[in-house]
matplotlib code that plots the C-alpha trace (Angstrom):
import matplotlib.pyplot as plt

x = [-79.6, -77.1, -78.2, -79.2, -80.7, -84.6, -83.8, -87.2, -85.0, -83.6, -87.0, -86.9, -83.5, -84.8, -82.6, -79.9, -77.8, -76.5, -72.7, -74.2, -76.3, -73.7, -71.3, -74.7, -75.0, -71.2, -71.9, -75.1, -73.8, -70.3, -72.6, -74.6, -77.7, -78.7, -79.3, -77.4, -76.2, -73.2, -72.9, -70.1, -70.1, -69.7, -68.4, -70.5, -72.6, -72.6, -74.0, -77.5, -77.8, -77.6, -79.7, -82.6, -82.8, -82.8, -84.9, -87.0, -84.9, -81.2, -81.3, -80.6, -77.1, -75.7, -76.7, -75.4, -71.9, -72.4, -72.9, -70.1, -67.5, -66.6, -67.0, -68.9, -68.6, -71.6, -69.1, -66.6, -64.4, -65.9, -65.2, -66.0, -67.9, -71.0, -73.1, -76.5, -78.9, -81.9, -84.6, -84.9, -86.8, -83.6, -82.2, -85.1, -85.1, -81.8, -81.4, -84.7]
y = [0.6, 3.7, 6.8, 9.1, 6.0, 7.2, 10.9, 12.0, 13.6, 10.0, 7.7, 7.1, 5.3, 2.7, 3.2, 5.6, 5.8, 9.0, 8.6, 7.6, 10.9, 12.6, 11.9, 12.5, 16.2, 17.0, 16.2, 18.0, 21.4, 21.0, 20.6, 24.1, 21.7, 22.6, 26.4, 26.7, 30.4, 30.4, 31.0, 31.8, 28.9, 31.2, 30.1, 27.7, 26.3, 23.2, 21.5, 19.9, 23.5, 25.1, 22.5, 22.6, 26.5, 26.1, 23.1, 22.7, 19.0, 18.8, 15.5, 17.0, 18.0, 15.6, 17.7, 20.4, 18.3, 17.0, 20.5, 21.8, 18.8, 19.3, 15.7, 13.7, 15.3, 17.5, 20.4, 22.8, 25.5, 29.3, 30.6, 27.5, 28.4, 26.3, 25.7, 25.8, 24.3, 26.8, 24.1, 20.0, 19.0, 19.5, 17.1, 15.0, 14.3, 13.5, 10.9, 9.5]
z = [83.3, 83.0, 85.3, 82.0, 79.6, 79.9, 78.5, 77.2, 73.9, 73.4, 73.1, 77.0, 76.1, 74.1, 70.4, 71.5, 74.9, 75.8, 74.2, 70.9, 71.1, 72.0, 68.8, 66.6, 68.2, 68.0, 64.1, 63.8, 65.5, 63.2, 60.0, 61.3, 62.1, 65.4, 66.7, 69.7, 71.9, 73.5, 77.9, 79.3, 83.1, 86.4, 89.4, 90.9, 87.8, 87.4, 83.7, 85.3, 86.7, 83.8, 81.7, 84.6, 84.2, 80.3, 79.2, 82.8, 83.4, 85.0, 83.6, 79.9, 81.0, 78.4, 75.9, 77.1, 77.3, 74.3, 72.2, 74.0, 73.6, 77.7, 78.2, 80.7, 84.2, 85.5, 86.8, 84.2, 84.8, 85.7, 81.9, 80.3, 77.0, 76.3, 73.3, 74.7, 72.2, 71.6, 70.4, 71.7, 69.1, 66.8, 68.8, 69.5, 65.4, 65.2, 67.8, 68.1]

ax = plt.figure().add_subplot(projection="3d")
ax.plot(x, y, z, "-o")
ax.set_aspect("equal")
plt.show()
C-alpha cells in the first residue's frame, strides 16, 4: 500500500490513488470547477502543514500539490503560490 492510498476524499483509496486524483483536480480547477484561494508559502511551511491547518488532516497535502501543480514533495519555496481548494467535497465528487 502507497503512504497516501486511504485518503478519506479518495474512497479510503479503493477507485482512485493519489496521482490519478491529482490529474482529475488539475483538470477540474483549469475548467473553473473547483473554488480554490490562493496563499502565498512562508518560510518554513511545509504542504502537510498547511493542509492540517486548512482541512483538519496533513494527510490531504496532495491536494494541495495537486491544485497547485508543485509536484509531489511535502516542502516548496517561501513564495510559492498555492491554490488552496475552499470546499472537499468538490473534490470528493470528482474523484470518488
Amino acid at each position: 500500500m502507497r503512504r497516501y492510498d486511504r485518503s478519506p476524499v479518495i474512497r479510503e483509496g479503493l477507485q482512485y490513488g493519489t496521482s490519478q486524483a491529482a490529474v482529475v483536480i488539475q483538470r477540474a480547477i483549469a475548467a473553473g470547477q473547483i473554488s480554490f484561494r490562493i496563499e502565498v508559502v512562508q518560510q518554513g511551511e511545509r504542504l502537510d502543514s498547511i493542509a492540517g491547518r486548512e482541512y483538519g488532516d496533513a494527510k490531504l497535502w496532495w491536494i494541495l500539490a495537486a491544485a497547485s501543480n508543485v509536484g509531489w514533495c511535502l516542502q516548496v519555496p517561501p513564495g510559492t503560490r498555492l491554490r488552496i481548494p475552499t470546499d472537499l467535497r468538490q473534490i470528493s465528487q470528482l474523484v470518488s
